[in-house]
N, CA, C and O of each residue as an XYZ file, in Angstrom:
564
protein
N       0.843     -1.164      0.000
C       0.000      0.000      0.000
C       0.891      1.230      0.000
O       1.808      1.434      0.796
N       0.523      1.990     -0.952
C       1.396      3.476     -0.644
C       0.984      4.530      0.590
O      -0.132      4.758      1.057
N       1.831      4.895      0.825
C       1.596      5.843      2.133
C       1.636      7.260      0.956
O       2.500      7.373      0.085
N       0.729      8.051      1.138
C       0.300      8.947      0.878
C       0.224     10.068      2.263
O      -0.079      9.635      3.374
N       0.622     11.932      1.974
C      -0.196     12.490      2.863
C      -0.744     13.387      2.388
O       0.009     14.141      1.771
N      -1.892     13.688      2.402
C      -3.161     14.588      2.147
C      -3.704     15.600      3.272
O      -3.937     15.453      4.472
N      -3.823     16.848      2.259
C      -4.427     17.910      3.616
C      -5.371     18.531      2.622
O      -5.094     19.163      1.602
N      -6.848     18.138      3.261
C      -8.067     18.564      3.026
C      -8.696     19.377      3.768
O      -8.326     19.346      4.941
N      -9.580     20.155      3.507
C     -10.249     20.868      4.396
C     -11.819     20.604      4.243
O     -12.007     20.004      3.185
N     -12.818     20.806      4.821
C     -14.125     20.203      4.835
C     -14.982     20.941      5.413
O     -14.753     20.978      6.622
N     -16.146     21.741      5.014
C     -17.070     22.421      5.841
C     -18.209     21.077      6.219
O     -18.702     20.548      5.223
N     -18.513     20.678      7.194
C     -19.806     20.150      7.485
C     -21.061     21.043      8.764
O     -21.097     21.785      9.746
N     -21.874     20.293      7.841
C     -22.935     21.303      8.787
C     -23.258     20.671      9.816
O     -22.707     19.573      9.729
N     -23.897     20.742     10.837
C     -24.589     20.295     11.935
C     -26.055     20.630     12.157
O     -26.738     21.360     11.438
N     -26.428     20.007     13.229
C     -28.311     20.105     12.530
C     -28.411     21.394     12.927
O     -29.065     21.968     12.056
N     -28.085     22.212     13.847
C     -28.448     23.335     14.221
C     -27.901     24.712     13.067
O     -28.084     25.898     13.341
N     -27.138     24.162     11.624
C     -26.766     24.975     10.911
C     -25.780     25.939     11.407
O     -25.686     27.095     10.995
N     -25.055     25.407     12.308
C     -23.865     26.007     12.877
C     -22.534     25.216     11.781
O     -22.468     24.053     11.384
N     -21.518     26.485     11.516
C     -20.237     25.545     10.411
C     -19.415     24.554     11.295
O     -19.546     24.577     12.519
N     -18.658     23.778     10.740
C     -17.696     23.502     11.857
C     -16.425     23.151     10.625
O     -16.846     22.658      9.578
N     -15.535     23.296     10.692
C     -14.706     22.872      9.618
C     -13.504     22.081     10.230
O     -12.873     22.578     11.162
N     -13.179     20.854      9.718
C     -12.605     20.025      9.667
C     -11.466     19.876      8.676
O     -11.491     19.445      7.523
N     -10.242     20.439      9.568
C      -9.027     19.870      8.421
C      -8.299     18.283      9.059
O      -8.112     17.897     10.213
N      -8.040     17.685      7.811
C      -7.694     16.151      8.014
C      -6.287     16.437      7.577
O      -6.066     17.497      6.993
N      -5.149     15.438      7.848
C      -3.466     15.196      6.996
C      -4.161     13.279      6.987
O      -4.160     12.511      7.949
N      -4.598     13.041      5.768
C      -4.194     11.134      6.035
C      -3.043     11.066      5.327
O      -2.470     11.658      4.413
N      -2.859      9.909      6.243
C      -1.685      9.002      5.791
C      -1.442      8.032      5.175
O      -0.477      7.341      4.846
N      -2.532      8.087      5.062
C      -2.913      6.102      4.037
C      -4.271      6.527      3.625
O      -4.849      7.612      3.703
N      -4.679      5.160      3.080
C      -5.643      5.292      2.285
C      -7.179      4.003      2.607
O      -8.142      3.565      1.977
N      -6.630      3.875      3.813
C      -7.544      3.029      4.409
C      -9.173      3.608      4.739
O      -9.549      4.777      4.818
N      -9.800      2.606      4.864
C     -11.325      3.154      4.354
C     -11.171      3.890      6.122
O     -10.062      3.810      6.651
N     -12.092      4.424      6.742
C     -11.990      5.715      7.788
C     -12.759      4.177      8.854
O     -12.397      4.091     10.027
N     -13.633      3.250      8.358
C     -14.219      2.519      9.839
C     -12.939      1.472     10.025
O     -13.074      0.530     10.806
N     -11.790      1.640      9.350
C     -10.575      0.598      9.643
C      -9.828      1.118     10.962
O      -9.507      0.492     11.973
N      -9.625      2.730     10.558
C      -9.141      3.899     11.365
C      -9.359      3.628     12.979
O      -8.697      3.380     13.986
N     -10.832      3.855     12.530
C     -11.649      4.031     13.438
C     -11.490      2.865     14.787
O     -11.353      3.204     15.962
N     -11.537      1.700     14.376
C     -11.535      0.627     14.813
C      -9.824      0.231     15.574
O      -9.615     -0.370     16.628
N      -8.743      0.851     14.543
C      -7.792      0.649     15.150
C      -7.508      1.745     16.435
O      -6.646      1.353     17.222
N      -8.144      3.103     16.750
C      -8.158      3.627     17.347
C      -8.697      3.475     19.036
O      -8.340      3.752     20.181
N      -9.522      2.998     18.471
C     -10.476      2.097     19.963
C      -9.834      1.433     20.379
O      -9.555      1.649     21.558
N      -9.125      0.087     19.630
C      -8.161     -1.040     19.699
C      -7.076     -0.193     20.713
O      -6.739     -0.558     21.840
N      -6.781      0.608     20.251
C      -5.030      1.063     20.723
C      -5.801      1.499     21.987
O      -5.524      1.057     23.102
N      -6.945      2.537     21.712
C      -7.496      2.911     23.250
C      -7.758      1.478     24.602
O      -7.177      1.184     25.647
N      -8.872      0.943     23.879
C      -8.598     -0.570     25.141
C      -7.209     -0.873     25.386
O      -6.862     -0.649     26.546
N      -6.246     -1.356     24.551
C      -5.007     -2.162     25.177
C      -3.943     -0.556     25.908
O      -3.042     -0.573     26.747
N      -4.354      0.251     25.399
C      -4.076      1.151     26.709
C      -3.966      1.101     28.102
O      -3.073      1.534     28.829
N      -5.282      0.350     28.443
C      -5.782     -0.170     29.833
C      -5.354     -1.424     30.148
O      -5.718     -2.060     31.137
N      -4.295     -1.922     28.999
C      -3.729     -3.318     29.287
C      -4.149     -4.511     28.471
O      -5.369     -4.605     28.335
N      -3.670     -5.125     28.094
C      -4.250     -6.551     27.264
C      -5.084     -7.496     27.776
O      -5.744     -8.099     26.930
N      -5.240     -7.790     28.869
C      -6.138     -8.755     29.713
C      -7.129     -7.694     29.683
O      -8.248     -8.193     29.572
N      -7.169     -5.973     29.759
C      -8.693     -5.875     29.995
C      -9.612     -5.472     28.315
O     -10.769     -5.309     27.927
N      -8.174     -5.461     27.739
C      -8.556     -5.339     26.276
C      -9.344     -6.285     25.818
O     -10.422     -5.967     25.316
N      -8.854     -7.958     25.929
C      -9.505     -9.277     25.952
C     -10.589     -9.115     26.708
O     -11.370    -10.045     26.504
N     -10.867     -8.579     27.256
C     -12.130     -8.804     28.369
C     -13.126     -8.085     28.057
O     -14.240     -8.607     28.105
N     -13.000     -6.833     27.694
C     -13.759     -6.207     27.027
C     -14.369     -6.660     25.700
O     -15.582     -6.868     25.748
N     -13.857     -6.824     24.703
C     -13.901     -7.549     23.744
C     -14.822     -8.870     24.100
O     -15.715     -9.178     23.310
N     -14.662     -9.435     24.967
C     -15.450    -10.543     24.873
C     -16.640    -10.415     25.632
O     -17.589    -11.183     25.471
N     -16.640     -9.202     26.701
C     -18.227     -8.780     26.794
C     -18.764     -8.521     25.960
O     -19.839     -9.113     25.866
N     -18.422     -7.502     24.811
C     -18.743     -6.968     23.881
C     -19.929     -7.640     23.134
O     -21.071     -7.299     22.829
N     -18.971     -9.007     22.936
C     -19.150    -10.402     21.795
C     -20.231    -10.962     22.455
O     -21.335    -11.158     21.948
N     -19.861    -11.249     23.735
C     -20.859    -12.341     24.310
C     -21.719    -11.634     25.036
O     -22.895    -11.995     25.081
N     -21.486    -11.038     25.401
C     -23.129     -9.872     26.341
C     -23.904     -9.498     25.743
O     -25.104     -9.742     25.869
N     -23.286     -8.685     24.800
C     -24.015     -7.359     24.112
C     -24.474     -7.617     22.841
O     -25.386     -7.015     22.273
N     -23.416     -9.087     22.145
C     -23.538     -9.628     20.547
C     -22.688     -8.229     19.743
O     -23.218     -7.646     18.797
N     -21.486     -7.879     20.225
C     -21.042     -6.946     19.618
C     -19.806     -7.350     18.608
O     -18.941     -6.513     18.865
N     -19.525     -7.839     18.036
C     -18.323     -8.162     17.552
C     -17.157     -6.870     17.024
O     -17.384     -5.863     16.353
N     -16.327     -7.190     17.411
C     -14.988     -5.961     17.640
C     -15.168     -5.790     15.920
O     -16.091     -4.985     15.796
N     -14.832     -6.075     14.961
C     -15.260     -6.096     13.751
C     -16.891     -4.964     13.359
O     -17.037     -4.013     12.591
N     -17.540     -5.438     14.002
C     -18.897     -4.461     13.705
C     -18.805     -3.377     14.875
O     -19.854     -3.175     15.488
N     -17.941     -2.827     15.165
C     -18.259     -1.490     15.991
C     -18.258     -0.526     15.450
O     -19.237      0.159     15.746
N     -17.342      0.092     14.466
C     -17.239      1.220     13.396
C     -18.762      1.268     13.032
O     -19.287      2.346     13.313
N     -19.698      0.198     12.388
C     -20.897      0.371     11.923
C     -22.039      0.260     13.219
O     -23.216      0.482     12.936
N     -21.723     -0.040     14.455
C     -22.386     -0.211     15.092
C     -22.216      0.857     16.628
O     -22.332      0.398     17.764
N     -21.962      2.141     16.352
C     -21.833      3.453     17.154
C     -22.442      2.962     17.965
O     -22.207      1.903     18.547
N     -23.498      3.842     18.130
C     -24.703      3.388     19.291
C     -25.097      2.525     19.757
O     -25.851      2.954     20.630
N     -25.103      1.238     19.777
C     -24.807     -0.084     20.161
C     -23.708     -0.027     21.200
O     -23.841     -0.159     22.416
N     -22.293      0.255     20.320
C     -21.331     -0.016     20.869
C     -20.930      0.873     22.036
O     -19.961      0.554     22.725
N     -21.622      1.957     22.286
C     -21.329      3.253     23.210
C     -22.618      2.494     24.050
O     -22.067      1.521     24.564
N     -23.676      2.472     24.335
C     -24.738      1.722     24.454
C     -24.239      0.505     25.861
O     -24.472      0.630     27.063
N     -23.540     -0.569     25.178
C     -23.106     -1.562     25.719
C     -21.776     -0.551     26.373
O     -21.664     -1.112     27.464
N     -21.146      0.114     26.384
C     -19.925      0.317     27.026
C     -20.265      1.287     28.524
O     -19.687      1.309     29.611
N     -21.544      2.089     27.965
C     -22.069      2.641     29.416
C     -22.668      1.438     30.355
O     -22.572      1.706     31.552
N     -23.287      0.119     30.052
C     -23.866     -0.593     30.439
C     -22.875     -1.527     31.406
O     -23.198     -2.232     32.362
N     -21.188     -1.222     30.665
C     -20.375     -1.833     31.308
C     -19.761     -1.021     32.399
O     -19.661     -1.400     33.566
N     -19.291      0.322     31.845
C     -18.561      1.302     32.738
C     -19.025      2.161     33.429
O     -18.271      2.742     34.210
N     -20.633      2.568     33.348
C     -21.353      3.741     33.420
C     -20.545      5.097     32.975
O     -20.016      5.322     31.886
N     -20.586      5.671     33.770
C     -20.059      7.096     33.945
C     -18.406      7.604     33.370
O     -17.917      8.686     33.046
N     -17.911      6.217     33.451
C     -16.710      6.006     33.264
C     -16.556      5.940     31.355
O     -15.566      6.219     30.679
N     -17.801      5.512     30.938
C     -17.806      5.877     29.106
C     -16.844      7.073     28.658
O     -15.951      7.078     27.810
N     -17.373      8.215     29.606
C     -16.790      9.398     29.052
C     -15.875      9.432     28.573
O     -15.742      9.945     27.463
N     -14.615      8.729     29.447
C     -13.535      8.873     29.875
C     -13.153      8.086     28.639
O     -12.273      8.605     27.952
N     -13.595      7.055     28.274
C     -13.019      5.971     27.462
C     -13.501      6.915     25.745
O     -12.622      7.052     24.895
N     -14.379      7.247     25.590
C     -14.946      8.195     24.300
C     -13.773      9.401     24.154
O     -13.365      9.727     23.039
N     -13.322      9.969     25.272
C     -12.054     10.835     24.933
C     -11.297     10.460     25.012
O     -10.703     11.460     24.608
N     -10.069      9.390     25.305
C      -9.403      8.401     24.791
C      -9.525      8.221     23.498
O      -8.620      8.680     22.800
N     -10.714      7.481     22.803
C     -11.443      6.739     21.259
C     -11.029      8.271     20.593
O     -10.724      8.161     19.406
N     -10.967      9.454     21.036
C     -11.320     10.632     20.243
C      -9.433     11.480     20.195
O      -8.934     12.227     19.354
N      -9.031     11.074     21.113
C      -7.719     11.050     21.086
C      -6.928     10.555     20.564
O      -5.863     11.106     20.289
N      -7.245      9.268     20.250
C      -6.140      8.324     19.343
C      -6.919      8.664     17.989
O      -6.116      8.830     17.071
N      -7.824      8.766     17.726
C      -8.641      9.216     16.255
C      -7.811     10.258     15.435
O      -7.573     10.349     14.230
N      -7.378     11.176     16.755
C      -6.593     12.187     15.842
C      -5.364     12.105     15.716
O      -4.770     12.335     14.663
N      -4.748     11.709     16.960
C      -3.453     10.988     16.396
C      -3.056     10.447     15.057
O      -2.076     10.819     14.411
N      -4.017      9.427     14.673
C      -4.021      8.873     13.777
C      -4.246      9.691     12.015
O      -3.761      9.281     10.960
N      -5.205     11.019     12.245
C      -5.523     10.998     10.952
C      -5.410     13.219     11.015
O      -5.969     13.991     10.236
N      -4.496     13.579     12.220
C      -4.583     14.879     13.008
C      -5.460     15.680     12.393
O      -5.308     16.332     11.360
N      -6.662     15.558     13.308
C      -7.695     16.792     12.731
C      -7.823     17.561     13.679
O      -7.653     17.498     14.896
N      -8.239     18.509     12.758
C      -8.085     20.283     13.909
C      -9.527     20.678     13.281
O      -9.904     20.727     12.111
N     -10.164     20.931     14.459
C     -11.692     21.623     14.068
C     -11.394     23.072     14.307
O     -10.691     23.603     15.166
N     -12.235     23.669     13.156
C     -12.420     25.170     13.318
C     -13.943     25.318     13.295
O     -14.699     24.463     12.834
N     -14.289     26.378     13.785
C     -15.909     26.380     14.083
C     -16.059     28.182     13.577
O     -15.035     28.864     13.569
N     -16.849     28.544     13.346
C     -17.881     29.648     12.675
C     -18.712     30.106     14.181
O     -19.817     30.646     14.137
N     -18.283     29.922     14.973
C     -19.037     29.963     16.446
C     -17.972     31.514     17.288
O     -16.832     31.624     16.838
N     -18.371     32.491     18.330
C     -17.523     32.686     19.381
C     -16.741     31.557     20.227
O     -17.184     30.423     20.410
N     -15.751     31.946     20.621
C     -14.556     31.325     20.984
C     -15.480     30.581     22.658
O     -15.465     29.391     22.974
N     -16.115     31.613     23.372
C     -16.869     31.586     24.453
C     -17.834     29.871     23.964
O     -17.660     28.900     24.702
N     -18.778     29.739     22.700
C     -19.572     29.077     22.307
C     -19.140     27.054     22.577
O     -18.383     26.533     21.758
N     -19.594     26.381     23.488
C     -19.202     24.980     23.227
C     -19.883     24.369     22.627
O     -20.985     24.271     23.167
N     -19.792     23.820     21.636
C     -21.208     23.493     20.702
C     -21.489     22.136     21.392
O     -20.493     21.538     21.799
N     -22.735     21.546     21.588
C     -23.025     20.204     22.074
C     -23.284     19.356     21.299
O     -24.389     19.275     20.761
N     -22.259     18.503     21.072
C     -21.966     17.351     20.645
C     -21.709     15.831     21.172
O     -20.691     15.627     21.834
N     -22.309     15.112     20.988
C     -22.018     13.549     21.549
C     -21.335     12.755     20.696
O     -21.398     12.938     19.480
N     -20.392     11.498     21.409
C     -19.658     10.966     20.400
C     -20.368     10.477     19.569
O     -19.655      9.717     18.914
N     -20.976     10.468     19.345
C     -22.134      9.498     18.156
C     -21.687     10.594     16.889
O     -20.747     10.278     16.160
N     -22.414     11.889     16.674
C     -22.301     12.896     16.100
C     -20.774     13.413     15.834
O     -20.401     14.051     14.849
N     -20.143     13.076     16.713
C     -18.809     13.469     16.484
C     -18.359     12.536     15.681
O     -18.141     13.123     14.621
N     -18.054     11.273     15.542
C     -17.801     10.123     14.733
C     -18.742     10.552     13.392
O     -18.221     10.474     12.279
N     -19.512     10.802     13.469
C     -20.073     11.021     12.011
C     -19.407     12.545     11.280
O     -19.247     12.881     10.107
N     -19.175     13.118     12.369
C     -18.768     14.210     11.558
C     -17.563     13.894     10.905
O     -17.361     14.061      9.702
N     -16.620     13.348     11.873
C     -15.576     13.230     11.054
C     -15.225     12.385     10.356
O     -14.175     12.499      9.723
N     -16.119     11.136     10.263
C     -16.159     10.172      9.007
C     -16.592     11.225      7.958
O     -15.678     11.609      7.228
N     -17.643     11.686      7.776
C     -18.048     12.789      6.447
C     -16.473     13.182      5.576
O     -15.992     13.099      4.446
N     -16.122     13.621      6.885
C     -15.098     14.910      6.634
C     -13.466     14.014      5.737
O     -12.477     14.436      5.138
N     -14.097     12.388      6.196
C     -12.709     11.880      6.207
C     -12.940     11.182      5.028
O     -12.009     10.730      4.361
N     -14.106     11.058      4.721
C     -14.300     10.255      3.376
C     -14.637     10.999      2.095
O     -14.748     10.441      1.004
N     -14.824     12.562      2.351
C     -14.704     13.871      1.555
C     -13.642     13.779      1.324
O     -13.353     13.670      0.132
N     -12.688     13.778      2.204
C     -11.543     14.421      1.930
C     -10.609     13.039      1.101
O      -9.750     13.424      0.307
N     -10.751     11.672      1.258
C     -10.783     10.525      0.381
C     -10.967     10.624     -0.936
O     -10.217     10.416     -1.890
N     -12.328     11.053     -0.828
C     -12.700     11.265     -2.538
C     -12.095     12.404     -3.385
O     -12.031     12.286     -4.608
N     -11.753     13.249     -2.896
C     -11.530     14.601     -3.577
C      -9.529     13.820     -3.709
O      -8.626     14.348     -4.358
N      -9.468     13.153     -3.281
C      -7.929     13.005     -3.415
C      -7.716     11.660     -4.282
O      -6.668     11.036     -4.443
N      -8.925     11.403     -4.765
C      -8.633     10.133     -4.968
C      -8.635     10.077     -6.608
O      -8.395      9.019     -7.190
């Protein structure tokens, strides 16, 4: 596979018609729920490999989640992870949102005052920046 790097920029809207703009650098050319998936990955074994395995197999066997269908299965998979951690999700969603950018460094700019926090959940956030990441795919491709 060639390693490629790309710098796109991306307006997406949000339902409230507020801008938010999204610049991406990828590095490859991997579809964005591969990304995605390896990001989580690196986030669990963060917390260690035995709880990485463990998780994973609640996932599978509790919830019917397979580590494979989480990219397509957001809400499910956030869903089952409050059901496991409660409160403690948060914590693990900014982690998932941390290694995301690591991986593909996006910098949001917003059309908002600096004062303004726009409310967003990871659900919405993952979609935004899949949009932004598979825009910015096509236009390079």
């Amino acid at each position: 596979m060639q390693n490629h790097t790309k710098y796109k920029a991306a307006a997406i809207q949000k339902q409230e018609e507020r801008s938010f703009f999204v610049e991406l650098t990828l590095n490859d050319d991997r579809p964005f729920y591969d990304v995605l998936l390896e990001a989580i990955d690196n986030s669990f074994l963060s917390l260690g490999e035995p709880v990485r395995t463990s998780i994973y197999s609640c996932l599978e066997n509790s919830m019917g989640i397979k580590k494979s269908e989480i990219p397509f299965r957001i809400s499910d998979f956030q869903n089952a992870l409050e059901k496991i951690f409660g409160v403690g999700t948060r914590m693990l969603e900014i982690l998932f949102i941390k290694n995301l950018h690591n991986q593909i460094k996006i910098e949001f700019k917003k059309d908002l005052p600096s004062w303004v926090v726009p409310d967003i959940t990871f659900q919405e956030y993952i979609r935004l920046v899949r949009m932004a990441y598979e825009n910015s795919s096509e236009r390079t491709s």
